[in-house]
N, C-alpha and C positions, 0 to 999 in steps of 0.2 A: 568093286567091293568084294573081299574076298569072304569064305564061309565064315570064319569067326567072328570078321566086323559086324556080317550079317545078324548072326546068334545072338553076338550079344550088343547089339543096337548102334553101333558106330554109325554114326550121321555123316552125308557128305556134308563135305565143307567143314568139318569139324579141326579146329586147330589140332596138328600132329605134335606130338609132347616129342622134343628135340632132346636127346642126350647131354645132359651138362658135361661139359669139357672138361672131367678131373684130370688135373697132372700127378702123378703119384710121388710121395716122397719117399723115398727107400733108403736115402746116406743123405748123409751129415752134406755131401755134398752138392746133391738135390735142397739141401736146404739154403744153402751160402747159394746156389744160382736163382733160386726162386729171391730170396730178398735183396741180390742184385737186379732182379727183375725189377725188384719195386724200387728202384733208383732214377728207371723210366716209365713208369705206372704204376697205379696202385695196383696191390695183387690183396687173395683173399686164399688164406689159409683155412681148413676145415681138418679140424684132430675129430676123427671118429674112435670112437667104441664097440669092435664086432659083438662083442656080448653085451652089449646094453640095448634096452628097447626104443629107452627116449631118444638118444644117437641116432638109430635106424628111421626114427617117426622125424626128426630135423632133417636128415638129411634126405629122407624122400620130400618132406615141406617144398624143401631148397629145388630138388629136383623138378620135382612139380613146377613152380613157381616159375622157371628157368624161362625167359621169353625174348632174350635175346635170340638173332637167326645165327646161322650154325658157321662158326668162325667169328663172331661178334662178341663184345662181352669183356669183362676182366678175366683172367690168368686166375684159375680157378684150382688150387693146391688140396690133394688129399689126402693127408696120414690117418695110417692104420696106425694107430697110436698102442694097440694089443702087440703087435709083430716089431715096431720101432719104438720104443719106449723111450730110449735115446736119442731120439728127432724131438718128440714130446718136450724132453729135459731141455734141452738145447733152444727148442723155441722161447719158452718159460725165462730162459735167463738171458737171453740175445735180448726181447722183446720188452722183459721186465713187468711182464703179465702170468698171473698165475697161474697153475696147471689146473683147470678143466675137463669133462667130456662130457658130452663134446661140446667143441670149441672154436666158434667162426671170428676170426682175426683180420682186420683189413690193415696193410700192412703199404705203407708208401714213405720211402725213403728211407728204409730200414728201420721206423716208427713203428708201433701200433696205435693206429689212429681210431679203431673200434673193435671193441671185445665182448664178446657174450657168450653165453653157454644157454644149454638145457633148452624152456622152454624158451627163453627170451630170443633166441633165434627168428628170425622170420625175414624174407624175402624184401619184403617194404623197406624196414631198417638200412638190409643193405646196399637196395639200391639208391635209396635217400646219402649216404657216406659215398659211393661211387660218383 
């Protein structure tokens, strides 16, 4: 157990909080291959808001929450939707749902099969759609 687990009470045997596997979207073209994705799986898009706080407090929710082992799970899509605004658009009008933030999309067959925002976000939901 190292000195800060120590300090500040880390238990053994305590479940380790695993990294959610974001894929990042950055072009238009990361977006046409992730919804190819979902032609053989469902995938799960998340539009963030770097300046928003409710954004920041969903997607640590999500983070937290994340209890798949590490390579297990759906194909987990991240836009900075402040830096690509144009992935944002493009989702919006592919999807036929409308613009959000932020905004968890589960997305199979080039469908949106489930859409929420804000605080309606929560881990449960979308492992229930999965």
């Amino acid at each position: 157990m190292g000195f800060f687990d120590q300090l500040f009470g880390k238990q053994e045997g305590q479940k380790q909080q695993l990294a959610l596997p974001w894929q990042p979207l950055r072009s238009l073209n990361d977006l046409e291959a992730a919804l190819a994705q979902s032609e053989n799986e469902k995938i799960v898009l998340f539009k963030h808001s770097t300046r928003c706080s409710i954004s920041s407090m969903a997607k640590r929710r999500l983070e937290r929450s994340w209890d798949y082992a590490e390579g297990q799970g759906p194909k987990m899509y991240f836009l900075d939707l402040i830096a690509y605004r144009e992935i944002s658009n493009a989702i919006a009008e592919e999807l036929g749902v409308m613009h959000q933030s932020p905004q968890l999309i589960v997305v199979q067959n080039g469908q949106a099969l489930m859409d929420c925002s804000h605080s309606d976000i929560h881990w449960e939901e979308l492992q229930a759609v999965l």
